[in-house]
Short mmCIF file of the C-alpha atoms (twelve columns), coordinates in Angstrom:
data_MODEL
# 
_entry.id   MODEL 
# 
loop_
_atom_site.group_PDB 
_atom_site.id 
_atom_site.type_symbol 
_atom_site.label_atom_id 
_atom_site.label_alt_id 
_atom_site.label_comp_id 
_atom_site.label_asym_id 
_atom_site.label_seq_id 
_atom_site.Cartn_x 
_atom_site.Cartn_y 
_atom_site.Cartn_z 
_atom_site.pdbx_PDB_model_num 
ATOM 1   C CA . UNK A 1   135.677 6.764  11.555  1 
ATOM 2   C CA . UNK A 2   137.075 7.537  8.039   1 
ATOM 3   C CA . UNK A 3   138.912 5.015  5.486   1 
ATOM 4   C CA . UNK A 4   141.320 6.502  3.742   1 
ATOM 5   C CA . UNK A 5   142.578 4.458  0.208   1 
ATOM 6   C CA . UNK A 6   145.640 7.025  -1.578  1 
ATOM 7   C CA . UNK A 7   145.343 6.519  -5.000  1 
ATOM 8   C CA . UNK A 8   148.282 8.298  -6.908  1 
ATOM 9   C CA . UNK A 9   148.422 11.963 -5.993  1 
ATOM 10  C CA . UNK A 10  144.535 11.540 -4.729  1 
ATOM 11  C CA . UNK A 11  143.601 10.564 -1.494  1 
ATOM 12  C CA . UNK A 12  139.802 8.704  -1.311  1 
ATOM 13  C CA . UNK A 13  138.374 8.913  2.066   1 
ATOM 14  C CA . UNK A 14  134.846 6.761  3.162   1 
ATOM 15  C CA . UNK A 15  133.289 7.261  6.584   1 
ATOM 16  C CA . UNK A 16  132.721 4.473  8.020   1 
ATOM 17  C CA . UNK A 17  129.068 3.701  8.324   1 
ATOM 18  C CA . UNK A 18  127.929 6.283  6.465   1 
ATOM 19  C CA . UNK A 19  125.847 4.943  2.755   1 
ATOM 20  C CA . UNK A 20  125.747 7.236  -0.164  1 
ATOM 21  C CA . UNK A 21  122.849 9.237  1.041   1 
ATOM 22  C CA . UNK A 22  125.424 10.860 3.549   1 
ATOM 23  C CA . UNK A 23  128.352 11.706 0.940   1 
ATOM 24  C CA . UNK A 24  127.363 15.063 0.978   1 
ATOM 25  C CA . UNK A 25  128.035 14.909 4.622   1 
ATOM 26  C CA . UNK A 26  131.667 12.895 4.007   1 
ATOM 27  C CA . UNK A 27  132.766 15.742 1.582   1 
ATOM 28  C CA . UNK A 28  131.585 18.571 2.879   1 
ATOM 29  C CA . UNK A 29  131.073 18.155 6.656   1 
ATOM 30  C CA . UNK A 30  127.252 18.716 6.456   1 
ATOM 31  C CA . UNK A 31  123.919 17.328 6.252   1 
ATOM 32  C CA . UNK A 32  122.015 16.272 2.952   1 
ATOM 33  C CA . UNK A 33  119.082 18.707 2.424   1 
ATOM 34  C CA . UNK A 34  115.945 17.283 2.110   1 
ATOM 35  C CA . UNK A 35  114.392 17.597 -1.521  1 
ATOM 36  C CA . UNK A 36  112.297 20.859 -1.525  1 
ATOM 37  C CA . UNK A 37  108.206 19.497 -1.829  1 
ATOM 38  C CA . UNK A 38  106.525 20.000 -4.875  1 
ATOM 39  C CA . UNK A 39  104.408 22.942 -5.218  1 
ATOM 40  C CA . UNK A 40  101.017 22.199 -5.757  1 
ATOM 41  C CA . UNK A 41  99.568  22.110 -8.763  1 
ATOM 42  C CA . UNK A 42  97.270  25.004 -9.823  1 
ATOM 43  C CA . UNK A 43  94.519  22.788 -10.447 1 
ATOM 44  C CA . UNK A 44  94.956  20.761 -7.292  1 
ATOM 45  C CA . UNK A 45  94.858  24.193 -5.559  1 
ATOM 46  C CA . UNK A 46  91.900  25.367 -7.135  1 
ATOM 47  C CA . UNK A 47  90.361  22.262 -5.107  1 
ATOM 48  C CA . UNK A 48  92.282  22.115 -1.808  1 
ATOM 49  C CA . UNK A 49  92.212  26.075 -1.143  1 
ATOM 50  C CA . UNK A 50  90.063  28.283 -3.080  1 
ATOM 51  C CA . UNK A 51  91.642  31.426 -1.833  1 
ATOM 52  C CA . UNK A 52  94.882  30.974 -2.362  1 
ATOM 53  C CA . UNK A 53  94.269  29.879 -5.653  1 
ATOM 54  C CA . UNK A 54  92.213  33.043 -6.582  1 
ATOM 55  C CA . UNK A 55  95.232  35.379 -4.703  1 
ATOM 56  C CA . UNK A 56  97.809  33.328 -6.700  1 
ATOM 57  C CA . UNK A 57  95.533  33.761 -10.491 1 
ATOM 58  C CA . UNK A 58  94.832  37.474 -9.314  1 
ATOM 59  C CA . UNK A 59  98.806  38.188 -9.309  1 
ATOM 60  C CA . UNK A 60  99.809  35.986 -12.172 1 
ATOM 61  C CA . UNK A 61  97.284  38.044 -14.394 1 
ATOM 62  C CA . UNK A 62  98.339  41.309 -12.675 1 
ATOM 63  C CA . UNK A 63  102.131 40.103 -13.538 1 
ATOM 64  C CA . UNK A 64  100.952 39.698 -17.557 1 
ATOM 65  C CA . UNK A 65  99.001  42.567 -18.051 1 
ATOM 66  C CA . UNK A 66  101.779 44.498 -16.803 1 
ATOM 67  C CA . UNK A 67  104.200 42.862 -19.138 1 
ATOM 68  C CA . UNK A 68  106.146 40.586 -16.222 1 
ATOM 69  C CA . UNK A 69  107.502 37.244 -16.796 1 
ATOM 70  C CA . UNK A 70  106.014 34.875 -14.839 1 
ATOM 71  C CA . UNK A 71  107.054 31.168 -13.771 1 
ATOM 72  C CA . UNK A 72  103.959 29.553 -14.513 1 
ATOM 73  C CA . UNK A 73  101.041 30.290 -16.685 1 
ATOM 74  C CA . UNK A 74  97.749  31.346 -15.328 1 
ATOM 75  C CA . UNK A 75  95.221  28.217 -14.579 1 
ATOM 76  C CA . UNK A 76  93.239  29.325 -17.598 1 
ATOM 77  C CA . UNK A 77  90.302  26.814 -17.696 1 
ATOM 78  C CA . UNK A 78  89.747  27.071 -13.864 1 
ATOM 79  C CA . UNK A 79  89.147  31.014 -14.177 1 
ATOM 80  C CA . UNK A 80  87.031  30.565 -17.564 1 
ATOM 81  C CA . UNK A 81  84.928  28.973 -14.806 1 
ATOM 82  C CA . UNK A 82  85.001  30.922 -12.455 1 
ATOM 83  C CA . UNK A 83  84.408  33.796 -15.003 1 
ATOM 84  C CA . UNK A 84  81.097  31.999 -16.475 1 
ATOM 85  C CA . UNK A 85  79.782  30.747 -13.038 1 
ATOM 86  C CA . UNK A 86  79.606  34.893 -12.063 1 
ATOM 87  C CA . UNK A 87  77.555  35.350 -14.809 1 
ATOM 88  C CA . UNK A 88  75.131  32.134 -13.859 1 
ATOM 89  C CA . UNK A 89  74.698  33.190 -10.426 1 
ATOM 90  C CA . UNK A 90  73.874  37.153 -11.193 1 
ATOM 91  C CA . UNK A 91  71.071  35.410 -13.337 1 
ATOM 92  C CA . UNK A 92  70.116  33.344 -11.159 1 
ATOM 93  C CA . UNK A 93  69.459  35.812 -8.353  1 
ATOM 94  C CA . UNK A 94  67.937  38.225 -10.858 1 
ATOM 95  C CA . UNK A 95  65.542  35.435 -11.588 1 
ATOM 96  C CA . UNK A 96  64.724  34.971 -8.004  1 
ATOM 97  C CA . UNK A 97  63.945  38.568 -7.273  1 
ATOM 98  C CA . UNK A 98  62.082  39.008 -9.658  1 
ATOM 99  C CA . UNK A 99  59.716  35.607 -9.099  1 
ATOM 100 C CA . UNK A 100 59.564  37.073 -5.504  1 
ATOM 101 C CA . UNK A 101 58.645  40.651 -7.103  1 
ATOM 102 C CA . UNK A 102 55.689  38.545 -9.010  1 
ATOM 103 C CA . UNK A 103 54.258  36.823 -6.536  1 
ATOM 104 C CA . UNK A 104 53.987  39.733 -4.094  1 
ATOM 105 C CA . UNK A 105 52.324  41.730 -6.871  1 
ATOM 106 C CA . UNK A 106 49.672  39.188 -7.657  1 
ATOM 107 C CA . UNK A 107 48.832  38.899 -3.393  1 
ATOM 108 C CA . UNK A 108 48.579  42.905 -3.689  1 
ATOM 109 C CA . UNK A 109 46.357  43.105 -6.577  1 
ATOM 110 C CA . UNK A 110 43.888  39.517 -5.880  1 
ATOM 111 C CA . UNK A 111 43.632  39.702 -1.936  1 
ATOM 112 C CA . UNK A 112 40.802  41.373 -0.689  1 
ATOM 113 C CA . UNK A 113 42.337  41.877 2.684   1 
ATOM 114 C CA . UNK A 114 44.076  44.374 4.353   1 
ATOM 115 C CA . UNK A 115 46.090  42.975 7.045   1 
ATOM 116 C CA . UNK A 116 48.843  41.196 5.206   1 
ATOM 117 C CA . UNK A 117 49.560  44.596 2.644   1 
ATOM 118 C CA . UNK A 118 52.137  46.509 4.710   1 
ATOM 119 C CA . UNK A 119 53.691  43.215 5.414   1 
ATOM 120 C CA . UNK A 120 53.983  42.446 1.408   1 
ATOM 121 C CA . UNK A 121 54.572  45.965 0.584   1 
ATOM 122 C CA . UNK A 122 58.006  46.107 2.930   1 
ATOM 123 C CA . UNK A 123 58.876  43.123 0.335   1 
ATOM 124 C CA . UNK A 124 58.636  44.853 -2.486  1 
ATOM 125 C CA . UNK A 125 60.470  47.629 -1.384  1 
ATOM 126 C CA . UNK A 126 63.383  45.163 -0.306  1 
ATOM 127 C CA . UNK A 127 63.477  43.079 -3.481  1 
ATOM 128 C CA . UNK A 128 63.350  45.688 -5.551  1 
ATOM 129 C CA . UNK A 129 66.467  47.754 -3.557  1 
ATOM 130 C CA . UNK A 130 68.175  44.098 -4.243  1 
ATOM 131 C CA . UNK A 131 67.361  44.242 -7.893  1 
ATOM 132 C CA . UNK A 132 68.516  47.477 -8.624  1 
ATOM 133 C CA . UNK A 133 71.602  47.469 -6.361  1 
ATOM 134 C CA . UNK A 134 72.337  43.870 -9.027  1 
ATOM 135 C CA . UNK A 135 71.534  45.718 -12.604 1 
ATOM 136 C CA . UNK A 136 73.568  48.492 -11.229 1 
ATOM 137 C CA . UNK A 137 76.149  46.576 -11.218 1 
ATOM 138 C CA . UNK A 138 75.055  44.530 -14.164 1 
ATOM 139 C CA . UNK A 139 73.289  46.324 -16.231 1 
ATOM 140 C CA . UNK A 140 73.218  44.006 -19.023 1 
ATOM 141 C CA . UNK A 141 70.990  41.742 -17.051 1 
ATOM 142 C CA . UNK A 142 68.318  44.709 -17.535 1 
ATOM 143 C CA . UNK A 143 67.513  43.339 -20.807 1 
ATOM 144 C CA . UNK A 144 66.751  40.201 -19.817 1 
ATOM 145 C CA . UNK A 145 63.535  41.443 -16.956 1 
ATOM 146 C CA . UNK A 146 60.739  40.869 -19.849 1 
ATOM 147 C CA . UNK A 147 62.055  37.526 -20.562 1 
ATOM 148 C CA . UNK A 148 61.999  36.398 -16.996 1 
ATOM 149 C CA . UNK A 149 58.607  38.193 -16.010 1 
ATOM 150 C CA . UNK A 150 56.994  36.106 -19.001 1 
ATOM 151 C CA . UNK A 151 58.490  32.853 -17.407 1 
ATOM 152 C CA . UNK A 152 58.267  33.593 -14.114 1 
ATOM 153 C CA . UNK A 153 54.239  35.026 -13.949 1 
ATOM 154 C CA . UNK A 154 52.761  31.740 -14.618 1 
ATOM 155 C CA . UNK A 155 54.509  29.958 -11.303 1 
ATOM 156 C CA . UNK A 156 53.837  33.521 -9.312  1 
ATOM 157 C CA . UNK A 157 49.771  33.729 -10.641 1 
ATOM 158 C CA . UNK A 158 49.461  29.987 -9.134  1 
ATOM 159 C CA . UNK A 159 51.623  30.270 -6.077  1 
ATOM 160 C CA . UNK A 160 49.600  33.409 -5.173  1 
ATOM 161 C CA . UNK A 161 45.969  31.863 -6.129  1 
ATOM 162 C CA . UNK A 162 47.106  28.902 -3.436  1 
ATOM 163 C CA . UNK A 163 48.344  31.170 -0.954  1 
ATOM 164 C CA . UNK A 164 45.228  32.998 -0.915  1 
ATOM 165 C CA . UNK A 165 43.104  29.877 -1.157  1 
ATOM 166 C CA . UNK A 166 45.268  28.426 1.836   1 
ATOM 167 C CA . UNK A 167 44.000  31.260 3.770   1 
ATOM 168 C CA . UNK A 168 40.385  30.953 2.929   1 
ATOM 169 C CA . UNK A 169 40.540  34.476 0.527   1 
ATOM 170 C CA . UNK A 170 38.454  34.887 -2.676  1 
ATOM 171 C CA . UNK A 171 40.579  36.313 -5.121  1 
ATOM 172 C CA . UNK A 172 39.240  39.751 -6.200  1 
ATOM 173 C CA . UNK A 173 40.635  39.696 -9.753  1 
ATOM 174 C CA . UNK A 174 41.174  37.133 -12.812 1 
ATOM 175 C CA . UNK A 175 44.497  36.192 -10.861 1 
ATOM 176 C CA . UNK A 176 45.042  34.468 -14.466 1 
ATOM 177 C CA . UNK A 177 44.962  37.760 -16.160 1 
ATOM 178 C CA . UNK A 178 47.187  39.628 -14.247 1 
ATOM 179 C CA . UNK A 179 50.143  40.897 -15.869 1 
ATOM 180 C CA . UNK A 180 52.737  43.273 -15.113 1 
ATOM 181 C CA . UNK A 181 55.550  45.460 -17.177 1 
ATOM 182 C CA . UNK A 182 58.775  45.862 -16.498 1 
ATOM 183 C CA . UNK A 183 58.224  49.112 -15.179 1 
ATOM 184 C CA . UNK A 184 55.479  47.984 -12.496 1 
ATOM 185 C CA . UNK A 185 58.166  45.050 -11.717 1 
ATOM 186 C CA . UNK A 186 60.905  47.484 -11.057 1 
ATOM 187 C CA . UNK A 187 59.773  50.602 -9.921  1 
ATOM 188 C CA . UNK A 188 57.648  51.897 -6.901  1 
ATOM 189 C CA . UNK A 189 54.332  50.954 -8.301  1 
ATOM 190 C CA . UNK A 190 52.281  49.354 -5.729  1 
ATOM 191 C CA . UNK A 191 48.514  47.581 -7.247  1 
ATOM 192 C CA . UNK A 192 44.999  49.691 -5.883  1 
ATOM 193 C CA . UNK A 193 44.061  48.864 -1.899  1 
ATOM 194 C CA . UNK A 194 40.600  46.736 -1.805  1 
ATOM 195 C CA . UNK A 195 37.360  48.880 -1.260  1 
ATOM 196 C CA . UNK A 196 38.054  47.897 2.636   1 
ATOM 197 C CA . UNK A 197 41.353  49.752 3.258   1 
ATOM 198 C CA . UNK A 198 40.352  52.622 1.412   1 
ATOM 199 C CA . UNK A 199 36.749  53.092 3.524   1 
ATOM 200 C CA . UNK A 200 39.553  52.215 6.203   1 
ATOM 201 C CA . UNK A 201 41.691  55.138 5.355   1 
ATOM 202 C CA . UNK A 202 38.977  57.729 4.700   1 
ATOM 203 C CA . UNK A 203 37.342  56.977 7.937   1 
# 
């Protein structure tokens, strides 16, 4: 029920069991709106949901280069990140192609075996389709391949020496002086069968 007080020419009316919460109601005949949530903060996003946080930075920079106003500015340290941690991981998988490179080199040119080649060989051919399909589209990382063939050779000369050893093989080369250019690392160079495939092969 409504109260009605006049006061001069005004006339004051309070519904009856309504608080102030509800004056919207009293005036205007209709419900208080609920507050609108917060939105959530970029860098809460960038935690919560990583998609919608890269859909949201990919329009607010699409919005500035083009000269747009935009509501909020971009969550610059977040994509700095992101930006740097593309970089790390193309390195990091160049790094681990080519150790894998390495170490299937040294099998090929210290087993005297024959069995495991075509096996290794299929390998190379992958990891090297892998590596090029990366520097293609990174091709600054191709002057890095000396630098990580020098660091990775030791770990691949030893790794293949034990593998070979595991397998009750005598190396038949120095596996310690094996050494490979960039060129034998990246292209379709393959190291000489043993004596035994090629008596294999003529026969």
């Amino acid at each position: 029920m409504a109260l009605c007080v006049m006061a001069g020419l005004g006339v004051s009316c309070v519904m009856a069991g309504l608080g102030p919460a509800n004056h919207d109601f009293a005036s205007t005949g209709t419900a208080a709106r609920e507050p609108e949530p917060e939105l959530v903060g970029m860098s809460d996003l960038y935690d919560s949901d990583f998609v919608l946080w890269s859909e949201r930075q990919s329009e607010l920079l699409r919005r500035l280069a083009a000269g747009e106003p935009v509501n909020e500015p971009p969550d610059w340290p977040n994509i700095v990140e992101e930006i740097e941690s593309l970089g790390k991981s193309d390195k990091r998988e160049l790094r681990s192609r080519v150790a894998t490179i390495l170490l299937h080199l040294v099998k090929l040119a210290a087993s005297p075996v024959t069995e495991p080649r075509d096996g290794w060989e299929d390998t190379l051919f992958e990891q090297r389709g892998r590596l090029r399909a990366l520097l293609k589209d990174s091709p600054s990382l191709r002057g890095i391949i000396s630098e990580l063939i020098a660091e990775e050779l030791p770990d691949a000369r030893e790794h293949g020496a034990r593998s070979l050893s595991a397998h009750g093989e005598q190396p038949r080369v120095d596996v310690d002086s094996l050494t490979f250019t960039d060129d034998e690392v990246l292209g379709p160079w393959i190291p000489a069968d043993p004596p035994s495939r090629h008596a294999c092969r003529k026969g």
